[in-house]
C-alpha positions as CSV (number, residue, x, y, z in Angstrom):
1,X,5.9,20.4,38.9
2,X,5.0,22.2,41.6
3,X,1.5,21.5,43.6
4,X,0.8,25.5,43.5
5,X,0.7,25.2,39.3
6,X,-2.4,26.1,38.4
7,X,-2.4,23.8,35.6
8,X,-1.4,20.8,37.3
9,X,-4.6,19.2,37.5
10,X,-5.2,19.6,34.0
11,X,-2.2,17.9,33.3
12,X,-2.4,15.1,35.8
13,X,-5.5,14.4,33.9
14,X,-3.5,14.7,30.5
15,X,-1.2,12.0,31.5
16,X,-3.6,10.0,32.8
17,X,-5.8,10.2,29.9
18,X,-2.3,8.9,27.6
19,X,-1.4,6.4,30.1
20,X,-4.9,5.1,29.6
21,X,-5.1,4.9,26.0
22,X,-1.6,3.4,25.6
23,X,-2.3,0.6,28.1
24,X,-6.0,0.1,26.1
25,X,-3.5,0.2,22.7
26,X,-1.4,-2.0,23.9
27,X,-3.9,-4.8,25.1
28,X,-5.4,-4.8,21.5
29,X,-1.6,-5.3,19.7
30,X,-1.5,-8.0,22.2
31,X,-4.1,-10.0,21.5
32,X,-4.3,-13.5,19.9
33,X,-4.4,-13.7,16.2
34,X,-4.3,-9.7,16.4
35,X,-4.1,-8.2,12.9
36,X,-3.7,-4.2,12.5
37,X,-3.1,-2.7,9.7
38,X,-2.9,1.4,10.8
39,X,-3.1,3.7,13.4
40,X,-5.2,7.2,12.7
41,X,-4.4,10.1,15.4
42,X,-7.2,12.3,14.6
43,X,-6.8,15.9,16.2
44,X,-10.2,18.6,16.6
45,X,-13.6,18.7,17.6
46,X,-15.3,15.9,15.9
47,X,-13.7,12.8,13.4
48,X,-15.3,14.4,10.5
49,X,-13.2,17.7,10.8
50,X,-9.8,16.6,12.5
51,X,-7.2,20.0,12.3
52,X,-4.6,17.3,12.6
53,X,-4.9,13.6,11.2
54,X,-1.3,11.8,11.5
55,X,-1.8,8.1,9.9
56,X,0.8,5.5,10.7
57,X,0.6,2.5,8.3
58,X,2.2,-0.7,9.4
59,X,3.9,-3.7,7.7
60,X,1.9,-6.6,7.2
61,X,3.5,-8.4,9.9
62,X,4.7,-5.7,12.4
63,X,1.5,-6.0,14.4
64,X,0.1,-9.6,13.3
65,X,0.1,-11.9,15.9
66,X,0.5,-14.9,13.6
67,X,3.9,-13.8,12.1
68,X,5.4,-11.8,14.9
69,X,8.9,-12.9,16.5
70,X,10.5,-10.8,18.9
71,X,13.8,-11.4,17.6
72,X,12.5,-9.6,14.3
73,X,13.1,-6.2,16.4
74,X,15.4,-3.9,14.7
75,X,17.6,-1.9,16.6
76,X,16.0,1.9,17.9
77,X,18.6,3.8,15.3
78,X,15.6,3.3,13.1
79,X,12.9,4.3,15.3
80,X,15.5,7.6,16.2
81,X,15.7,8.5,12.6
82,X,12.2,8.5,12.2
83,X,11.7,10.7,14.7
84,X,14.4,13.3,13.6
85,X,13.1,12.8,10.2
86,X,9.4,13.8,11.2
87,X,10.2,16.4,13.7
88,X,12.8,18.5,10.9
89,X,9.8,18.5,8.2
90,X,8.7,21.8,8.3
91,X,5.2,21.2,7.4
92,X,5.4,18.7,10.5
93,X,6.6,21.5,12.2
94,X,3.6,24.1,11.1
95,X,1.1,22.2,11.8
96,X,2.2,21.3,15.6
97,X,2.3,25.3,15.3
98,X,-0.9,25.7,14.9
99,X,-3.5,26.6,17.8
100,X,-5.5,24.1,18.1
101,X,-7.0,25.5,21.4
102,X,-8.8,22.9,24.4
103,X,-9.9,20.4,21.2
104,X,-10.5,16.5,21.5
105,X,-7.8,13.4,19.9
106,X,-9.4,10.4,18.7
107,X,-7.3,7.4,18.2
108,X,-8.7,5.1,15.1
109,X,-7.0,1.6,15.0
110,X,-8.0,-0.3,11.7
111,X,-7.5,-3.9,12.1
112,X,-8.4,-7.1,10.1
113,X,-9.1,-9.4,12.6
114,X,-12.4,-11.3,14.4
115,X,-11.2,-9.9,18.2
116,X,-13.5,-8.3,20.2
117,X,-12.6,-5.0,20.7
118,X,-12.6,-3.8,24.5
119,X,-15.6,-1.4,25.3
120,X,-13.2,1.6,25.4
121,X,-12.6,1.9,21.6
122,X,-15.8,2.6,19.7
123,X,-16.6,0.7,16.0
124,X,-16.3,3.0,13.3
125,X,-16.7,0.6,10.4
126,X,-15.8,1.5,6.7
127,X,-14.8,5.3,8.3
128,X,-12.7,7.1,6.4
129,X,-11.4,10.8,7.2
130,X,-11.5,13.5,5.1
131,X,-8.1,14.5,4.5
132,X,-8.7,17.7,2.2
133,X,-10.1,19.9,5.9
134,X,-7.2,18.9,7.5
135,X,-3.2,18.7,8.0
136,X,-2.9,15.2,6.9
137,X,0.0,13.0,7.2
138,X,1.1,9.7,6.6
139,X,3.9,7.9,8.4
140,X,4.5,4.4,6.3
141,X,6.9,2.2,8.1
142,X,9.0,-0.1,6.2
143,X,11.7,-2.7,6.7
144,X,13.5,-5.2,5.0
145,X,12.8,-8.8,6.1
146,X,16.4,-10.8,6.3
147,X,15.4,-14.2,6.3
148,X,18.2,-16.2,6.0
């Protein structure tokens, strides 16, 4: 990217705004006795309207501290096949399409747990979007637990 691109302070700013809120996201997965259960990517001008609300729901021990073992990761083939599968669904496809204009993204993490949460994510007990005014998905990840 060149320095003369006139959108190249907007998009510094872009990254740095997702750099942010990974390393925030990350902190909280990370934390002792951490128990989340989903992840809500809520896309539009307020949580009560999103255009776009992706939901990724995890396994009951993918993200719970107490039952997490590194050696438990699967390969990425899965993670790849996920991917292909979400970006060939054409009503994935459509409503990426869809102008959504300068707009805001919230990220919602429900969690079961008694951690603090860090002053950048805000409570939103007992919230629940509307899905009917939106594009709503869900992303469900599975897996089968080998225990030998």
């Amino acid at each position: 990217m060149k320095s003369t691109d006139r959108n190249l302070s907007s998009i510094k700013t872009l990254l740095n705004t997702l750099k942010s809120t990974s390393e925030q996201l990350n902190s909280q997965f990370h934390l002792k006795n951490c128990k989340i259960k989903e992840i809500a990517i809520l896309i539009g001008a307020t949580i009560i309207s999103p255009k776009l609300h992706v939901r990724i729901i995890f396994p009951s021990d993918i993200l719970n501290s107490q039952e997490h073992f590194e050696c438990k990761h699967a390969s990425k083939k899965p993670l790849l096949n996920l991917m292909r599968s979400m970006l060939e669904c054409s009503e994935f496809q459509d409503a990426l399409t869809l102008p959504l204009n300068p707009t805001n993204t919230f990220v919602l993490i429900q969690k079961s747990d008694s951690n603090t949460v860090s002053d950048f994510f805000l409570l939103k007990p007992q919230y629940i979007p509307p899905i009917e005014t939106s594009n709503y998905f869900i992303i469900k990840l599975q897996y089968n637990d080998q225990k030998n």
